[in-house]
C-alpha positions as a printed Julia matrix, in Angstrom:
221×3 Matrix{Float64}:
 30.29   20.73   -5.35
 30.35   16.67   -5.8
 28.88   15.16   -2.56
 30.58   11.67   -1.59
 28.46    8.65   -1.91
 30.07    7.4     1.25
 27.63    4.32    1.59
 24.54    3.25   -1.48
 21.82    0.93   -0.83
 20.15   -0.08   -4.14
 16.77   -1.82   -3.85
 15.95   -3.15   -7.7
 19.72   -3.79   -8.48
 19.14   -6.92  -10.81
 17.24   -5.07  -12.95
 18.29   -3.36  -16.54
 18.7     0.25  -14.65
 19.54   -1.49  -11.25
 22.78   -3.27  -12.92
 23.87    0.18  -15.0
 23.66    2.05  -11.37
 25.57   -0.83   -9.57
 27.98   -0.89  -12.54
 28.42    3.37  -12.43
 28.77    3.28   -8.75
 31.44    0.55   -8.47
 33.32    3.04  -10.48
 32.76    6.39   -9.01
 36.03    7.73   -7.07
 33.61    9.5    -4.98
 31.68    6.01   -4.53
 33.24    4.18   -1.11
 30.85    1.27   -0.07
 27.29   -0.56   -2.45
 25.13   -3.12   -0.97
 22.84   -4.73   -3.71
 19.69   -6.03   -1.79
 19.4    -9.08   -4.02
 16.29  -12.3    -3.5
 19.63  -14.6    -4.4
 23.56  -14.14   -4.93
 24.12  -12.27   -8.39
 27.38  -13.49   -9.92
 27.88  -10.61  -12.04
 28.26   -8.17   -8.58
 30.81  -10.73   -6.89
 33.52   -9.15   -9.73
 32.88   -5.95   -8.54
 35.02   -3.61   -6.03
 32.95   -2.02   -3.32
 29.79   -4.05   -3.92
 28.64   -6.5    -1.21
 25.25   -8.14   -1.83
 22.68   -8.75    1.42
 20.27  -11.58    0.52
 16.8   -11.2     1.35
 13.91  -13.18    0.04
 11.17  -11.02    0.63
 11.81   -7.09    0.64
  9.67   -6.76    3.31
 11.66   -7.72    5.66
 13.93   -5.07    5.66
 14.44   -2.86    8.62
 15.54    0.5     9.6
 19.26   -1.73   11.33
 19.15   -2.78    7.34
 19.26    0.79    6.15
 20.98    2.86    8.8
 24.37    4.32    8.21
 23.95    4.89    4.68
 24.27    8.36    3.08
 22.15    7.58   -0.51
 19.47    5.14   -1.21
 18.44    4.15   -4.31
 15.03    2.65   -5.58
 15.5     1.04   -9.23
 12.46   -1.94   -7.88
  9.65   -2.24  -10.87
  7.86   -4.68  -12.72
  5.68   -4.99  -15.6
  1.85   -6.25  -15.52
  2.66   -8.89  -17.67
  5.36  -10.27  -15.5
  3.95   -9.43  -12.72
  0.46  -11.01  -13.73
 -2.3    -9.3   -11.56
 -2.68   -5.69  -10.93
 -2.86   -6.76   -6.78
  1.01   -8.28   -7.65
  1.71   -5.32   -9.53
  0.58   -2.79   -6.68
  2.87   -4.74   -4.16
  6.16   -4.18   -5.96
  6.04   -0.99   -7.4
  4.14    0.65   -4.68
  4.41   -1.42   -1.45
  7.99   -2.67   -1.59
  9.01    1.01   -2.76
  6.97    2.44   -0.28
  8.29    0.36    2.53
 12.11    0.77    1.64
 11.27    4.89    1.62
  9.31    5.01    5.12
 12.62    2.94    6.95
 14.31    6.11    6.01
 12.47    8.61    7.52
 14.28   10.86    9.68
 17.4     9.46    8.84
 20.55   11.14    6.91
 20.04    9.86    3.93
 19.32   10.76    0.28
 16.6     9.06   -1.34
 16.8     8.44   -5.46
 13.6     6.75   -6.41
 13.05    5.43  -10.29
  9.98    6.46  -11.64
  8.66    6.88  -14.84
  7.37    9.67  -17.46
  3.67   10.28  -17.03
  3.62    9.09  -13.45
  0.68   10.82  -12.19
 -1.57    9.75   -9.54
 -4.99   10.68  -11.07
 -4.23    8.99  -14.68
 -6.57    6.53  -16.05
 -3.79    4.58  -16.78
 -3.05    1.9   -14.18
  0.58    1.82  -14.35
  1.0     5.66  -14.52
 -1.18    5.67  -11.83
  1.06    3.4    -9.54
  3.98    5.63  -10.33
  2.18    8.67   -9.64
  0.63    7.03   -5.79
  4.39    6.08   -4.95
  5.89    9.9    -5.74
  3.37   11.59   -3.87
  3.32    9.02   -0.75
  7.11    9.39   -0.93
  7.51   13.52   -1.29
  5.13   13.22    2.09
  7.38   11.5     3.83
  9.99   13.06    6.3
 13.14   12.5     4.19
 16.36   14.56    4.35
 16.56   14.76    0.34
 14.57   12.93   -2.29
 15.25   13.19   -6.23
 12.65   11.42   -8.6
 13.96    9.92  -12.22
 11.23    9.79  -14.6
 12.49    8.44  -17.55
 10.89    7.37  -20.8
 11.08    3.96  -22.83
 14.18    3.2   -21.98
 16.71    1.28  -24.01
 19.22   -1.73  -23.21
 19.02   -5.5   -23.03
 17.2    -6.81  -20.46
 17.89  -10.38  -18.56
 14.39  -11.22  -19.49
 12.26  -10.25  -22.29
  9.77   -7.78  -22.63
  8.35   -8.74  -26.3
  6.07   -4.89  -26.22
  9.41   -3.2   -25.28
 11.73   -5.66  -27.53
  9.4    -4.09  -30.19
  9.42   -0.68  -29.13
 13.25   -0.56  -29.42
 13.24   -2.24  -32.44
 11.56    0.64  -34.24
 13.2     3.51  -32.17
 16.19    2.41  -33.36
 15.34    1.97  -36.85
 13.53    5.48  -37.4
 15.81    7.27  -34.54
 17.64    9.88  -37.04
 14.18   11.24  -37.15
 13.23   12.32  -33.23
 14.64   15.58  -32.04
 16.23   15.94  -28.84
 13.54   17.93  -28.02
 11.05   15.23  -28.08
 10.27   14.71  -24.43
  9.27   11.37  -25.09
 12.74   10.34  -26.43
 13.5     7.41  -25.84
 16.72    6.89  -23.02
 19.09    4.22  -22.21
 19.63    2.84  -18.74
 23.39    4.06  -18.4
 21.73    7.69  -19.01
 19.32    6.78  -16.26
 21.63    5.67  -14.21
 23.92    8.48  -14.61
 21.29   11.17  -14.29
 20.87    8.91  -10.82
 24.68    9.14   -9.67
 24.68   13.38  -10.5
 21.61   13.55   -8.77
 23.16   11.72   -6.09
 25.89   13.94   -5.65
 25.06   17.28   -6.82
 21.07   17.64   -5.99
 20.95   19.88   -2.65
 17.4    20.72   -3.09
 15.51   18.8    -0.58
 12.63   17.6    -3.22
 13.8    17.54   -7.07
 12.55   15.7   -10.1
 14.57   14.59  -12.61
 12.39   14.73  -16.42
 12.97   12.86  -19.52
 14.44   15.99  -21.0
 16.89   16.04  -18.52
 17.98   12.82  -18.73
 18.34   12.52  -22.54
 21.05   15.72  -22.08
 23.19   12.71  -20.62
 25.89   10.87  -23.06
């Protein structure tokens, strides 16, 4: 059964998965209505059918009038320490704004897709995993009518700005590729696989908690 995205909100939309999803949604038959919550006008998303884009400076802001009315949410919001700069900064937009966007949906009739990551775990040592791990576990507490968690891996695509640690990473994934299995759970995905595994999730999942692995995701082409 393929369940109708009637009406998406996409929080992180400017980003390399957030674009993919916008981009996969626009064309979905099943898609009828994206808003892209954008900091300033993205000119890309003005050539695309269905997609309107609602300005707001600080994510904040948003409110439960903001959200209501739409069937599927998605969370693609996530930055890096480096660009980011302190682990405070950090904290506030992978937890906080995530957090915040998830609680104005409580008790409402909508599906929440959040973006996570592979080894998101709330007790790791490691900060960023850590983060990930605080936000799915805050998030499968709250009172949501269906939430589906993608944890990919490193993924792969161009970015608008550079990442010189990931640059690299894809750099030699690509040149010694022919030698990971499939099976490798660490493979490895590209956004439009993310994305996609996002968009099925979307309108397939009826589990009212599911997460979405790397495994899973790399079974996408």
């Amino acid at each position: 059964m393929i369940n109708s995205i009637e009406n998406a909100i996409v929080i992180g939309a400017t980003g390399l998965v957030g674009r993919e999803l916008i981009r996969q949604l626009s064309q979905n038959e099943y898609c009828a209505n994206i808003t892209a919550v954008v900091r300033k006008r993205d000119n890309e998303f003005n050539h695309l059918e269905k997609v309107q884009q609602f300005e707001l400076e600080d994510f904040l802001l948003l409110n439960e009038q903001d959200v209501s009315g739409y069937t599927h949410a998605f969370s693609c919001l996530g930055t890096t320490m480096k660009q980011a700069g302190t682990k405070e900064k950090f904290y506030n937009t992978d937890f906080v704004i995530n957090a915040h966007f998830a609680e104005l949906l409580e008790n409402m009739a909508t599906h929440y897709i959040l973006l996570s990551a592979l080894g998101a775990n709330p007790k790791s040592p490691v900060f960023y995993n850590r983060v990930k791990g605080e936000l799915e576990y805050y998030v499968k507490n709250l009172a949501l009518t269906r939430t589906s968690i993608v944890r990919p891996s490193l993924l792969l695509g161009q970015r608008q700005e550079s990442r010189k640690l990931e640059d690299a990473a894809q750099k030699l994934y690509q040149r010694f590729s022919h030698l990971v299995p499939d099976s490798f759970k660490f493979k490895p995905v590209t956004a439009a696989q993310v994305a996609h595994t996002m968009v099925d999730a979307a309108q397939t999942q009826t589990e009212k908690f599911q997460i979405y692995d790397n495994l899973r995701i790399q079974k996408t082409k």
